[in-house]
DOPAKOL-239876 format. One record per residue (C-alpha): chain; x, y, z. Coordinates in nm, 4 decimals. Layout:
pake:A | xx:X | yy:Y | zz:Z
...
//
This chain:
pake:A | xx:8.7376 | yy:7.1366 | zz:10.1859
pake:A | xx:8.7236 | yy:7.5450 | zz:10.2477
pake:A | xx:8.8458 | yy:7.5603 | zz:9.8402
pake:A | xx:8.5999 | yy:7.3593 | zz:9.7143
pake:A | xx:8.3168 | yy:7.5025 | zz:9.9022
pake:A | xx:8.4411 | yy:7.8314 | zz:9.7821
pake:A | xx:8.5066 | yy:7.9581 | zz:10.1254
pake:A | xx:8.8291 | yy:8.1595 | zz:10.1596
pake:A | xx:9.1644 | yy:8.0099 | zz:10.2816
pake:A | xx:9.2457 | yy:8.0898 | zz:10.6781
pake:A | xx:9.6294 | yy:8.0442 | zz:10.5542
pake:A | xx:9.7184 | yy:8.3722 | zz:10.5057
pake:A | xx:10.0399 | yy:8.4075 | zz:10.7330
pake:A | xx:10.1151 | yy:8.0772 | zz:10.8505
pake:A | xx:10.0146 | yy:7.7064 | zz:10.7823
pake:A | xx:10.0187 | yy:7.4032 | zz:11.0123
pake:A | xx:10.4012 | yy:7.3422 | zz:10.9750
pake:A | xx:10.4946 | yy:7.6482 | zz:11.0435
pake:A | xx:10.3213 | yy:7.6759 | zz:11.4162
pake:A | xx:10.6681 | yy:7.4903 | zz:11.6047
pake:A | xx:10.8753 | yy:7.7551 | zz:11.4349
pake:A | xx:10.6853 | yy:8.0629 | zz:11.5298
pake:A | xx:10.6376 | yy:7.9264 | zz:11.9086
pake:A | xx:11.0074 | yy:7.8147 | zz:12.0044
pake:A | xx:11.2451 | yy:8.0270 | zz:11.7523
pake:A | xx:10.9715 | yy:8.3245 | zz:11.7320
pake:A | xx:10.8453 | yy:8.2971 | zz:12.0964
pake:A | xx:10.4914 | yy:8.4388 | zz:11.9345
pake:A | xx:10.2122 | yy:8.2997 | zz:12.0972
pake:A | xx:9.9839 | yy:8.5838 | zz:11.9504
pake:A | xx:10.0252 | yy:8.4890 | zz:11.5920
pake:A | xx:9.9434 | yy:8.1598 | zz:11.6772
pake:A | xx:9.6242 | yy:8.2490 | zz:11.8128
pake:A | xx:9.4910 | yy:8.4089 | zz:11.5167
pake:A | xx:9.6046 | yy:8.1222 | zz:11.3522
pake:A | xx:9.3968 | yy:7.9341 | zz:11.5594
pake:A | xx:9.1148 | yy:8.1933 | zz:11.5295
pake:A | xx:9.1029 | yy:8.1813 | zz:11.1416
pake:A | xx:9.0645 | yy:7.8023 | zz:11.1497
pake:A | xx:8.8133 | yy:7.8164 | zz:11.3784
pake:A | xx:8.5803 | yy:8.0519 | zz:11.1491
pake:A | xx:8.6585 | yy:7.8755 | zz:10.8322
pake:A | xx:8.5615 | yy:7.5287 | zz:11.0145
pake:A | xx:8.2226 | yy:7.7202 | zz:11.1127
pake:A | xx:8.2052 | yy:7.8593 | zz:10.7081
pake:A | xx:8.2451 | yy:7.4728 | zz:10.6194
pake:A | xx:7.9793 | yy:7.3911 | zz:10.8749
pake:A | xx:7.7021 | yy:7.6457 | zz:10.7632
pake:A | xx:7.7742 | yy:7.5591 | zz:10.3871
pake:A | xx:7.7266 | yy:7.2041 | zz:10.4221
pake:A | xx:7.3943 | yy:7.2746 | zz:10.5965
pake:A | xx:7.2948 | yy:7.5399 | zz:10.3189
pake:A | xx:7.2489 | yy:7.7848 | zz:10.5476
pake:A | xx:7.4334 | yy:8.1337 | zz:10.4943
pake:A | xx:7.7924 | yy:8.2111 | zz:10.5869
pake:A | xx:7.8937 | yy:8.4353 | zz:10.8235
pake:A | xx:7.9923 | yy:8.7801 | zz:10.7248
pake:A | xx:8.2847 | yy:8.9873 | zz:10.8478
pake:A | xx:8.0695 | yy:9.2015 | zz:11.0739
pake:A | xx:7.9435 | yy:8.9087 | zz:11.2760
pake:A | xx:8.3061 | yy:8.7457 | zz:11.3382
pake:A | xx:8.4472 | yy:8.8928 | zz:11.6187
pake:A | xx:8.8660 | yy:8.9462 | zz:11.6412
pake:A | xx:8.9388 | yy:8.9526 | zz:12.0064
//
């Protein structure tokens, strides 16, 4: 949905089926979480685009 809306891809370093293997053989949590993170802006992207409304920009995403 993200590709057609023309809203970038939050699969940069992992995808989906890759989440077991990075918890139990690489015991890291943290890249999970910006995982989780990325997903969670690109869902919001999707969100404001489908209401025609403008995106967020990088300054207004906040990495914790």
């Amino acid at each position: 949905m993200a590709n057609i809306l023309g809203i970038p891809s939050p699969k940069e370093d992992i995808v989906g089926s890759m989440v077991r293997d990075v918890y139990y053989e690489e015991n890291d949590l943290e890249r999970i979480v910006h995982y989780c993170e990325r997903d969670v802006v690109t869902v919001a992207q999707v969100f404001l685009r489908l209401r025609n409304e403008e995106l967020l920009t990088e300054n207004q995403i906040i990495q914790v």
